[in-house]
C-alpha positions as CSV (number, residue, x, y, z in Angstrom):
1,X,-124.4,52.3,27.7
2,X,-125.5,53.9,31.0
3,X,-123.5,57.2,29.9
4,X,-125.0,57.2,26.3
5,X,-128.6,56.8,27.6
6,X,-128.7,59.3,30.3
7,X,-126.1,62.1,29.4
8,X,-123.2,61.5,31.3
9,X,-121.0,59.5,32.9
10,X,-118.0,59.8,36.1
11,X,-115.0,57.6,36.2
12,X,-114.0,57.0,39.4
13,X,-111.8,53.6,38.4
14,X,-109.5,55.2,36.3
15,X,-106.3,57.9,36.7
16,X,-104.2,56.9,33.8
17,X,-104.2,60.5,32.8
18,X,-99.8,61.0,33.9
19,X,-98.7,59.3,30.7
20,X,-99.0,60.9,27.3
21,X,-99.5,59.7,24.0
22,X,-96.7,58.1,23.2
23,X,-94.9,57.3,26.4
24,X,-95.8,55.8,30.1
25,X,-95.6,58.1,32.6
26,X,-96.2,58.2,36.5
27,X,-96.9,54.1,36.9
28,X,-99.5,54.5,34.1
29,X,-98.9,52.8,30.8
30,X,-101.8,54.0,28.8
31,X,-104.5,56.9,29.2
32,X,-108.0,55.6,29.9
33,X,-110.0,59.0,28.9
34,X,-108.4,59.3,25.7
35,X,-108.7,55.8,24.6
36,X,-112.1,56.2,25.7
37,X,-112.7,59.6,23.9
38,X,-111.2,58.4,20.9
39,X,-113.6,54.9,20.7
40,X,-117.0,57.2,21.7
41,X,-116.1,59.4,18.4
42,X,-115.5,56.3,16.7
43,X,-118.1,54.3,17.3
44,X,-120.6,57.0,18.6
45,X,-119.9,60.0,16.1
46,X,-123.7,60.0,15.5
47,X,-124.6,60.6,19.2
48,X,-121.4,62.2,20.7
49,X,-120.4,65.6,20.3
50,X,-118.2,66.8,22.4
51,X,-116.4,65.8,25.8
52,X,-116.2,67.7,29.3
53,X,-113.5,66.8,31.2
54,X,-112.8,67.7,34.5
55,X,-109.4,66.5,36.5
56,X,-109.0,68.0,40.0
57,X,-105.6,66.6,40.3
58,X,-102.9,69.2,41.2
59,X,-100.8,68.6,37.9
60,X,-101.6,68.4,34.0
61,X,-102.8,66.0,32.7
62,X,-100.7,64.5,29.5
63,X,-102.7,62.3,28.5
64,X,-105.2,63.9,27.3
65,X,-104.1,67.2,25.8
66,X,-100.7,67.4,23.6
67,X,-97.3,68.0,24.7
C-alpha cells in the first residue's frame, strides 16, 4: 500500500530471484519479484505501469526474465 501511495517501494526481505519460472534453483523455490509483478499488473493495471528493477547481484537473475 506504502509502494502504491508514494511511488516506490525496496525489498530488502526477498532474493528468490536464482530460480526460474518453472524450476527451483539456488535454495529458492519460487521468485518473489515476479509473483509480485505479475499480482501488481493484476490487481493494479489501473495504477501500475511499468516496473524498475534493479539486482546488484553478480549473476542473472532467472527469475525474472526468460531462459
Amino acid at each position: 500500500e506504502l509502494a502504491l501511495e508514494r511511488g516506490w517501494a525496496i525489498n530488502v526481505g526477498g532474493g528468490f530471484h536464482h530460480c526460474s519460472s518453472d524450476s527451483g534453483g539456488g535454495f529458492c523455490a519460487y521468485a518473489d519479484l515476479t509473483l509480485l509483478i505479475i499480482n501488481l499488473f493484476t490487481y493494479f493495471s489501473d495504477r501500475i505501469k511499468k516496473v524498475l528493477i534493479v539486482d546488484l547481484d553478480a549473476h542473472q537473475v532467472r527469475g525474472v526474465f526468460p531462459k
